[in-house]
C-alpha positions as CSV (number, residue, x, y, z in Angstrom):
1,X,73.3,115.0,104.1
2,X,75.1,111.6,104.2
3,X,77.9,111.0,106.4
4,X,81.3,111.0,105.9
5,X,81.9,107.6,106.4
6,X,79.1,106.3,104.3
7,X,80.4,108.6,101.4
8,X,83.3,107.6,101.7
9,X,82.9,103.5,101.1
10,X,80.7,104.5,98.6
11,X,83.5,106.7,97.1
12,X,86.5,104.2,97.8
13,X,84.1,101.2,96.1
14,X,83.3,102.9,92.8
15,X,87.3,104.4,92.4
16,X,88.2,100.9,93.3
17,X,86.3,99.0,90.1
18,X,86.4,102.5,88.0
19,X,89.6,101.3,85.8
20,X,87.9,98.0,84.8
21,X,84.0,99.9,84.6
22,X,83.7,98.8,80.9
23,X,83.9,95.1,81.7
24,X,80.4,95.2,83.6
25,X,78.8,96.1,80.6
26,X,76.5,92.9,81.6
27,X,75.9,94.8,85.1
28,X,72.3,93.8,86.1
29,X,69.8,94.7,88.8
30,X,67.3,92.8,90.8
31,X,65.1,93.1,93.3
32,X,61.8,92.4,95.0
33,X,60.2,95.6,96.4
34,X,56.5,96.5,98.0
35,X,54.3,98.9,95.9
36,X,53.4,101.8,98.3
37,X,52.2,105.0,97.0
38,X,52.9,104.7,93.3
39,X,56.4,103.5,93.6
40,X,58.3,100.7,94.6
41,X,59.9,100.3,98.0
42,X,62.8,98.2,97.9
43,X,62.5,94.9,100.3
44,X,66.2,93.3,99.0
45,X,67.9,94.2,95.4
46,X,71.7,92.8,94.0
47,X,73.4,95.1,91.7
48,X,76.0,92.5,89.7
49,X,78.9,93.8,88.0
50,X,80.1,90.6,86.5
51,X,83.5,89.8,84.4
52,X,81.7,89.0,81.3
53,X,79.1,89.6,78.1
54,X,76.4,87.3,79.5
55,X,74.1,88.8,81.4
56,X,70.9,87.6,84.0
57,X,67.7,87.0,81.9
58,X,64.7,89.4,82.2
59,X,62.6,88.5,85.0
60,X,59.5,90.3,86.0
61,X,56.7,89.1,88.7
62,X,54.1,91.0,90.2
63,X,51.2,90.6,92.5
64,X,48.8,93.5,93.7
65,X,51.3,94.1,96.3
66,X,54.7,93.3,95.3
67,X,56.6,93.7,92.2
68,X,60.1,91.7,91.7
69,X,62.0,91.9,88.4
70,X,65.3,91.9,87.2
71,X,66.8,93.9,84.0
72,X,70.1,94.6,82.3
73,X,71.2,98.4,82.8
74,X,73.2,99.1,79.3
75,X,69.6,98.8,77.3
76,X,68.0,100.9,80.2
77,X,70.8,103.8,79.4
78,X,71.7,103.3,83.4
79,X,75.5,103.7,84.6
80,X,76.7,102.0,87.9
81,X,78.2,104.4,89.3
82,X,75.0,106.8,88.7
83,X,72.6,104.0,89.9
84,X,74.7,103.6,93.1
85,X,75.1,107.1,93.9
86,X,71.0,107.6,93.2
87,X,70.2,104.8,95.4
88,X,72.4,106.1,98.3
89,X,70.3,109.1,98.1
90,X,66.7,109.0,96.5
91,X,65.3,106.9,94.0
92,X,65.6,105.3,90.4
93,X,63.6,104.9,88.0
94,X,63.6,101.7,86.2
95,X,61.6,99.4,83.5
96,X,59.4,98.6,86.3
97,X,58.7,101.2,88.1
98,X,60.5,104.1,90.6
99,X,63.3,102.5,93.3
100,X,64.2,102.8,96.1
101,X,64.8,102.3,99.5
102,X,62.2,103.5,102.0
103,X,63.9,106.0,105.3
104,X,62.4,106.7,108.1
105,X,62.0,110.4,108.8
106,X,65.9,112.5,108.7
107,X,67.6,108.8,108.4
108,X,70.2,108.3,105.8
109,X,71.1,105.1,104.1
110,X,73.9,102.8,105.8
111,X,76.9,101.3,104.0
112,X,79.0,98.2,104.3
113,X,81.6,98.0,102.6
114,X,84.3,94.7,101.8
115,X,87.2,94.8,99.5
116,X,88.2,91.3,99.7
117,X,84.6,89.4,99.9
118,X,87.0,86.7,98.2
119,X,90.0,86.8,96.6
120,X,92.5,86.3,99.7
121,X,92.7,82.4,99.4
122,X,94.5,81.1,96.8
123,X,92.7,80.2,93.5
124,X,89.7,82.5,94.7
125,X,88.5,85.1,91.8
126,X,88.8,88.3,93.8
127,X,84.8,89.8,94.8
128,X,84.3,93.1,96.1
129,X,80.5,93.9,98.3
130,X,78.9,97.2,98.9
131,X,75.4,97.5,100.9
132,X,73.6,99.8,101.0
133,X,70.8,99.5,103.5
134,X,68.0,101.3,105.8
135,X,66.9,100.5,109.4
136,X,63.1,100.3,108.2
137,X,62.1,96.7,107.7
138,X,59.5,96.7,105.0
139,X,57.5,93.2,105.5
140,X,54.8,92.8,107.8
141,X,55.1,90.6,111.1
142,X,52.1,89.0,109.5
143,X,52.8,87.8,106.0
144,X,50.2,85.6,105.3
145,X,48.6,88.5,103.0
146,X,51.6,88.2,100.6
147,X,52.2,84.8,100.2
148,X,48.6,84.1,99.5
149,X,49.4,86.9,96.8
150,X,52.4,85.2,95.6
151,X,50.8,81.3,95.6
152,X,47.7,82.5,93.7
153,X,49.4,84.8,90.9
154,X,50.3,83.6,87.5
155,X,53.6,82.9,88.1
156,X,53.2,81.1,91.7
157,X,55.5,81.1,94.7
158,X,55.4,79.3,97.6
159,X,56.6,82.1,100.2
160,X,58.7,85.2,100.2
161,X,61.9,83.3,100.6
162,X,61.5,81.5,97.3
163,X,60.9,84.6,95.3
164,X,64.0,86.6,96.4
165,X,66.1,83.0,95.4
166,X,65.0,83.2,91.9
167,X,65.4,86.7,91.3
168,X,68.4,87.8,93.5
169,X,70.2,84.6,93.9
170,X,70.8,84.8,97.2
171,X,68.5,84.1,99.9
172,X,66.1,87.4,101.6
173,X,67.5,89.3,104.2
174,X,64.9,89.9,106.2
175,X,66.1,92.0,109.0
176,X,66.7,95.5,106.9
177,X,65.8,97.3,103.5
178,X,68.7,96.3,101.4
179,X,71.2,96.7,98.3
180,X,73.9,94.0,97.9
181,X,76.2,95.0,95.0
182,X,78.8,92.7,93.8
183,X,81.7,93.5,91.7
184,X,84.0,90.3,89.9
185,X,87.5,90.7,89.0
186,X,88.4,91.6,85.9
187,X,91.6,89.3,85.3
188,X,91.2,85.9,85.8
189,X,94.3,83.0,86.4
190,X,94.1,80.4,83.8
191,X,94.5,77.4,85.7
192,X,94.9,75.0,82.7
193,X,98.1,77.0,81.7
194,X,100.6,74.0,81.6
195,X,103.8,73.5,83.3
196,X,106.2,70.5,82.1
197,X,109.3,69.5,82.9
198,X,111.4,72.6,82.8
199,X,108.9,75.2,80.5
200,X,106.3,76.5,81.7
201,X,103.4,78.7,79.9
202,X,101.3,81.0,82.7
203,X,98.5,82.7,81.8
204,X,95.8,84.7,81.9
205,X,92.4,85.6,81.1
206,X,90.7,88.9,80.8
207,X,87.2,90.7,80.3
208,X,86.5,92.0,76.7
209,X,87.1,95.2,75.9
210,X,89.6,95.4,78.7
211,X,93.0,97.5,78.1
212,X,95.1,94.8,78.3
213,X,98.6,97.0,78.7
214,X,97.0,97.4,82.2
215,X,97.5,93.9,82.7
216,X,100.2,92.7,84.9
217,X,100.7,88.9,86.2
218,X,103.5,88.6,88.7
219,X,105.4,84.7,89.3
220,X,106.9,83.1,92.4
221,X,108.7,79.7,91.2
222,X,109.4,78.0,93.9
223,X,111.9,75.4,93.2
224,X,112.1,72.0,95.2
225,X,115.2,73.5,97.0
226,X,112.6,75.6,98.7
227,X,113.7,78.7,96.8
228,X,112.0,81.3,95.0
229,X,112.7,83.4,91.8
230,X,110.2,86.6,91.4
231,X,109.0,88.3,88.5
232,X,106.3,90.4,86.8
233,X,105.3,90.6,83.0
234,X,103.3,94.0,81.7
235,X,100.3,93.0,79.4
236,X,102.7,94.4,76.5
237,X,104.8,90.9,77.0
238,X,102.4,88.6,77.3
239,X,101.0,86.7,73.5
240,X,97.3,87.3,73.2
241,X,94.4,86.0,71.8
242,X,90.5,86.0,72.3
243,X,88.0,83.7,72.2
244,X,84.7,83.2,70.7
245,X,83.2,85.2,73.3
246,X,85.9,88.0,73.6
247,X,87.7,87.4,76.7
248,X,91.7,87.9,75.7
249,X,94.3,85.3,76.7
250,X,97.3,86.7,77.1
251,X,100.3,83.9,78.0
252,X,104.4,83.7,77.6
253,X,106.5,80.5,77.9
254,X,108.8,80.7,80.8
255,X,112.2,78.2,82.0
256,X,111.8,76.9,85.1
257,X,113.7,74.5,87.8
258,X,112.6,70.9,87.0
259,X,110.0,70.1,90.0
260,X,109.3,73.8,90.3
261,X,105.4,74.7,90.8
262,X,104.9,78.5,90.0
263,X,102.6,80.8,92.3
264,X,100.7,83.4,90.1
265,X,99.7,87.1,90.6
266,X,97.1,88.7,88.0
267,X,96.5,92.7,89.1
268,X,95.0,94.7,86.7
269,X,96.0,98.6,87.0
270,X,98.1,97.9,89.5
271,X,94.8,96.7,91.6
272,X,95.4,92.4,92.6
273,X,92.7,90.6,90.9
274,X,93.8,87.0,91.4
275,X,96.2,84.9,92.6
276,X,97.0,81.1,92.4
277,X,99.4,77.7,91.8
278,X,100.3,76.2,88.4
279,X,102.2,73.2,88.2
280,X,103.1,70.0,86.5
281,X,100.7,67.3,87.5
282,X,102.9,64.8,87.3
283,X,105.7,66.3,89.2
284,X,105.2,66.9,93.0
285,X,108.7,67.8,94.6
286,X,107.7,67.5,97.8
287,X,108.2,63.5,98.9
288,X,105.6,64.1,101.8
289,X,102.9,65.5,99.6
290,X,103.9,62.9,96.8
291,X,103.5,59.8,99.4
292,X,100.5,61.5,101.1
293,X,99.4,61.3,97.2
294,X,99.7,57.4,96.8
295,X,96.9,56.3,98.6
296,X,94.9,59.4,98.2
297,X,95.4,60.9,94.5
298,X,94.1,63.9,94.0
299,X,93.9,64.7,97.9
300,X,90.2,64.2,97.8
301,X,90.1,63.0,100.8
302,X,92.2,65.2,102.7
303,X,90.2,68.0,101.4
304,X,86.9,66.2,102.4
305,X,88.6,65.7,105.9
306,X,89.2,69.5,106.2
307,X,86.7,71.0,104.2
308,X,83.4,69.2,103.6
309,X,81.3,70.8,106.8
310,X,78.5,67.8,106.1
311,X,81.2,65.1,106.5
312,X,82.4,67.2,109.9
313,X,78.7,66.9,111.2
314,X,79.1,63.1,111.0
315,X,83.0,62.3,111.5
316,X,84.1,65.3,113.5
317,X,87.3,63.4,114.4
318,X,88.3,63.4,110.6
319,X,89.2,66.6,110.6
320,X,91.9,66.0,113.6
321,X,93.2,63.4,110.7
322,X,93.2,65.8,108.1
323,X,95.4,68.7,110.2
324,X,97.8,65.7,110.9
325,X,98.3,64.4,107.6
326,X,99.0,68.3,106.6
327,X,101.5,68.8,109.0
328,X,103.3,66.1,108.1
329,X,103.3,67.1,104.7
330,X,105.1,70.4,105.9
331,X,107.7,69.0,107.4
332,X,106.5,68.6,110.7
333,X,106.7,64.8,112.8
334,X,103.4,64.3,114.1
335,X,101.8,62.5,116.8
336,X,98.1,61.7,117.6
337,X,97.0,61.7,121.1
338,X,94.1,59.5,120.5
339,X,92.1,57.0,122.2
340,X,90.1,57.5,125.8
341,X,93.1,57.0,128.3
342,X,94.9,60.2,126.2
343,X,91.6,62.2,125.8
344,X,92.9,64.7,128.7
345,X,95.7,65.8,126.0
346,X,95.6,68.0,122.7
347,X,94.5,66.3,119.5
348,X,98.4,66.9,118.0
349,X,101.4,67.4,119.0
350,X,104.1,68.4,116.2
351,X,107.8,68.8,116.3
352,X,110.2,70.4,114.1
353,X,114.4,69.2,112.8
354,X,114.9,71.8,115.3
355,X,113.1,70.7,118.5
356,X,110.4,73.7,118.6
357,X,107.0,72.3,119.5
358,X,103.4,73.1,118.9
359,X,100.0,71.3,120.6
360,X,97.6,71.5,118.1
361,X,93.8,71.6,119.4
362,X,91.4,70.6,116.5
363,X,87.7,71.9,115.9
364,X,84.7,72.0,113.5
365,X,83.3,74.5,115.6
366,X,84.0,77.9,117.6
367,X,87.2,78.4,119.0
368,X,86.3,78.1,122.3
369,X,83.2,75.6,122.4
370,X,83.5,73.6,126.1
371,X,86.0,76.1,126.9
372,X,88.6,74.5,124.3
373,X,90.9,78.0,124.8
374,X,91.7,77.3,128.4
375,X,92.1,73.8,128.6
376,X,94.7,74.4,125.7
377,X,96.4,77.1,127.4
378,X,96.9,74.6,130.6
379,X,98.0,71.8,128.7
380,X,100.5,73.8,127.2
381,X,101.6,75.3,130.7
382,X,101.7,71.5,131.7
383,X,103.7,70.2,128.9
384,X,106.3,72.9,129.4
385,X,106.9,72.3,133.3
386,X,107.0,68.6,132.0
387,X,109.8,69.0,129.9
388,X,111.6,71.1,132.8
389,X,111.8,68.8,134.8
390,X,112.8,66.4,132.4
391,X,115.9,68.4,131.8
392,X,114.8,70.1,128.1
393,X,115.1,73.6,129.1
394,X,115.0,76.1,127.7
395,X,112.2,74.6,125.3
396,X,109.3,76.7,123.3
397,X,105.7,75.5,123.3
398,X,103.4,76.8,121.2
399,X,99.7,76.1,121.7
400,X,97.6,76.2,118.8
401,X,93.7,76.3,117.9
402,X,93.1,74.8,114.5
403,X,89.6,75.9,113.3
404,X,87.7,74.3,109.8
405,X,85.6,77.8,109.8
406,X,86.5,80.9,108.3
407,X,88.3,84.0,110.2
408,X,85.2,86.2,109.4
409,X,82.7,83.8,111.3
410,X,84.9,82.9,114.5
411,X,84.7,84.6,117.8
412,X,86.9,85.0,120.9
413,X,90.4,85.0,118.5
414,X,91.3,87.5,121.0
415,X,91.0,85.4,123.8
416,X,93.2,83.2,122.1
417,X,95.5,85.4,121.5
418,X,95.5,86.4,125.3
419,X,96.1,83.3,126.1
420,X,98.9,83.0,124.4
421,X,97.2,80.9,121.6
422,X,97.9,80.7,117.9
423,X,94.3,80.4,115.9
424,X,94.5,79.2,112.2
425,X,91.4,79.4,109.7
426,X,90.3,77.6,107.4
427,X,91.9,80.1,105.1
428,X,95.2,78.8,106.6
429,X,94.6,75.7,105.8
430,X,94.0,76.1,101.7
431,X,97.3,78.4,101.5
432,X,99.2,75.5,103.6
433,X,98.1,72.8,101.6
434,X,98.8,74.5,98.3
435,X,102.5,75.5,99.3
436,X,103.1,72.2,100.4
437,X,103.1,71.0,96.5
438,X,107.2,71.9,97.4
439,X,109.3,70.9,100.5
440,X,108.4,73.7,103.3
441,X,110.8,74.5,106.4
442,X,109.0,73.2,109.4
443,X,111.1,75.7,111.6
444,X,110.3,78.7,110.1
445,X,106.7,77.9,110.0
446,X,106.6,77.8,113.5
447,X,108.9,81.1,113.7
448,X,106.2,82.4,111.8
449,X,103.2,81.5,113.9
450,X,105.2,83.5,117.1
451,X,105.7,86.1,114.9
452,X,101.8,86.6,114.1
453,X,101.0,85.8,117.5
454,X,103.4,88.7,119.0
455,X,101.5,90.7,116.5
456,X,98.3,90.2,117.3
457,X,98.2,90.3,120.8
458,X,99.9,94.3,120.0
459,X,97.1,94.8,117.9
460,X,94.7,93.6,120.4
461,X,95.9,95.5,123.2
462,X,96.0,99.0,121.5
C-alpha cells in the first residue's frame, strides 16, 4: 500500500502535465538496470517528456550482467501516466525486457517531487522532476566484475559512470535505485519577437498538436518612467502559424512607450510555462545600464563576473565587482571598501536618494564560510553606532549576504536571517539584472529587502 504522501506527488505531477499530455508524444525511457532472475532490476532510468516531435535514438547495450537501453514509448503502445503509475508499484515490461525497481521486503518506492526544477528565473523554460526511488542500492561494493564486462563487450565502456552518461544523459546516481522523470513546458517565449521604437510584436511558441485556445501570454511594459501597463491575450487573439516541424507561433503587434522593454508571461491552461524580457536592442532606457553598456556591450563581462563559477575559482574578487557595477545600475551609489588597510569592512556599501543603507558582503561560496554571517552582523552593529554618534539618527542599516550560488544549494539562510541578514541568490541576481534594462527605484528595493526579511525570519520562527 503506498503512502499517502508518495501518492499524492505522484498524483499532483501527472494532473500537473495532464492538459499538455499530447505534446510528449516523443516521451522516451532509459535506463541501465542488472539482470537478476529473468528480469531487469533498475540501477538508474530518466523518463523524458519533452516539448517536441524529436525523440532520443534507440540505444541498446548489454553484457551478461547488465542491460542498458533506451526506446521511445508511442511505438511500444506505453502511456506516461500508466508507465509512472506501474513503476511506483511493480514492474513494466519493455522492448528489452521486464522493469523495475528492486524493494526490499514490505518497502514501498519513495517520491521526490519539484514543480519548478526551472522555470523561476527569467528566460528559464519551466521543468518539472519526479523520482521515484528505493533504498536498496543495486551495485556491488566491488565493481570490478562489471566494468571488465562493460570494457570487453562489443560496444565497450570504460566504467559504469560512462555508460549511464550516454544512455540517460545525466550522470549515475549511485547511492539509490532510481527514476528521474522530466517534464518540459509546453509554451515556449520567442525571444527573437522584435520590439522597435514604439510597436512591438511578442510571441510565442507552442508544442504541435497543442490546443492553442489554451494558450495565454500575459505583458508587463515597463516604460522608462518606471511604470507598468498589464495585460493578457487568449490564444484566440494571438496570429498563428507553424513551422516545418509543427510547433505553432502564435504573435500580435502591440503600441508601446518609446524605450519600453516588455516582460512576458506564457501559461498554458492557466498552468505558467515561461516567463521572460523582450526589448529593443538598441534602446536601453535606463542611462546606468546604457553607460555600464559602453565599455562592456553585451554585459558579457558582467555576466562572466557573476556567473561563470570557473572564472570565480580564479578571480574570486570579480564577483565583488560584478554586484557593484549592478547596484549601480539600480539606482544605488556605491562604494568599494577595497584594499588591505579596509579589509576589516564589508565588500560594498550602497546608498539610496533617500539615505537608507545596505553593507553588502560578497561570496562565491557558502553563506557563512569563515563565519562571514557574524562578522557581517557586527559590522553592521558597528556602522550603525557610528553614525549615532555622528549625529545621523534615526538611520536604517541593512546587512546583506550576496551569494553567486543558487537558493537550493546554500545552507545556514536561516542564520542569516536570525541575524538580521538579507541573503540574495544567484537567482536574485538574473531577475535584477534583467529589470534593470529600465530605471529602477533604489528606495523601494531596499523597502523590499526589509519586507522579505521580516518575512522570513516569521517563517523561520513558526
Amino acid at each position: 500500500m503506498m503512502s499517502p504522501h508518495n501518492s499524492a506527488n505522484i498524483d499532483t505531477f501527472l494532473n500537473t502535465i495532464s492538459s499538455w499530455k499530447e505534446a510528449y508524444r516523443a516521451a522516451t525511457l532509459s535506463f541501465v538496470a542488472l539482470k537478476h532472475e529473468g528480469s531487469l532490476d533498475l540501477l538508474h532510468g530518466h523518463l523524458i517528456l519533452p516539448n517536441g516531435p524529436a525523440s532520443r535514438p534507440t540505444l541498446h547495450f548489454e553484457t551478461d550482467s547488465i542491460v542498458a537501453g533506451c526506446f521511445s514509448l508511442e511505438p511500444a503502445n506505453i502511456a506516461v501516466d500508466q508507465l509512472v503509475r506501474d513503476l511506483a508499484s511493480k514492474r513494466v515490461q519493455t522492448p528489452f525486457g521486464e522493469l523495475g525497481l528492486r524493494l526490499e521486503t514490505e518497502e514501498e518506492i519513495s517520491t521526490y517531487l519539484q514543480l519548478w526544477k526551472s522555470g523561476l528565473s527569467d528566460g528559464e523554460s519551466r521543468t518539472m522532476t519526479l523520482e521515484l526511488s528505493s533504498s536498496r542500492q543495486q551495485l556491488y561494493l566491488d565493481e570490478s566484475p562489471l566494468i571488465a564486462e562493460l570494457r570487453a563487450c562489443s560496444t565497450p565502456f570504460s566504467s559504469m559512470e560512462e555508460l549511464a552518461i550516454v544512455v540517460n544523459n545525466v550522470p549515475l546516481r549511485r547511492h539509490t535505485s532510481l527514476l528521474e522523470i522530466t517534464a518540459h513546458n509546453c509554451v515556449q517565449i520567442d525571444f527573437t519577437s522584435l520590439v522597435k521604437g514604439t510597436v512591438a510584436y511578442p510571441a510565442v511558441i507552442v508544442s504541435p498538436s497543442m490546443d492553442v485556445s489554451k494558450v495565454s501570454l500575459g505583458l508587463s511594459i515597463a516604460n522608462k518612467n518606471g511604470g507598468a501597463q498589464r495585460i493578457q491575450y487568449t490564444g484566440t487573439q494571438l496570429t498563428w502559424q507553424n513551422d516545418e516541424a509543427g510547433f505553432q507561433r502564435g504573435s500580435l503587434m502591440v503600441e508601446i512607450p518609446e524605450s519600453s522593454v516588455i516582460r512576458c508571461f506564457a501559461s498554458y491552461d492557466k498552468i505558467p510555462q515561461c516567463m521572460g524580457w523582450i526589448g529593443d536592442p538598441g534602446s536601453v532606457p535606463n542611462l546606468r545600464y546604457a553607460l555600464h553598456a559602453t565599455f562592456d556591450p553585451g554585459l558579457n563581462v558582467l555576466r562572466r563576473y557573476l556567473w561563470d563559477e570557473d572564472h570565480h575559482q580564479k578571480f574570486s574578487r570579480d564577483f565583488e565587482t560584478g554586484v557593484a557595477a549592478l547596484l549601480f545600475m539600480l539606482g544605488f551609489s556605491v562604494e568599494a571598501l577595497s584594499g588591505k588597510p579596509l579589509e576589516n569592512g564589508p565588500d560594498l556599501v550602497a546608498s539610496t536618494p533617500a539615505g537608507e543603507l545596505i553593507l553588502v558582503e560578497c561570496t562565491v561560496g557558502q553563506l557563512n564560510k569563515d563565519g562571514k554571517l557574524g562578522k557581517l552582523a557586527d559590522r553592521a552593529a558597528s556602522v550603525r553606532q557610528s553614525l549615532q554618534v555622528a549625529g545621523h539618527n534615526p538611520v536604517r542599516v541593512l546587512p546583506v549576504i550576496v551569494s553567486a550560488r543558487p537558493l537550493a544549494v546554500l545552507a545556514d539562510t536561516s542564520l542569516a536571517h536570525s541575524l538580521g541578514i538579507g541573503v540574495l541568490t544567484r537567482e536574485d541576481l538574473q531577475t535584477a539584472l534583467e529589470s534593470a534594462r529600465t530605471p529602477q527605484d533604489a528606495d523601494r528595493i531596499v523597502k523590499r529587502l526589509w519586507e522579505t526579511l521580516e518575512l522570513k525570519q516569521r517563517s523561520d520562527e513558526s
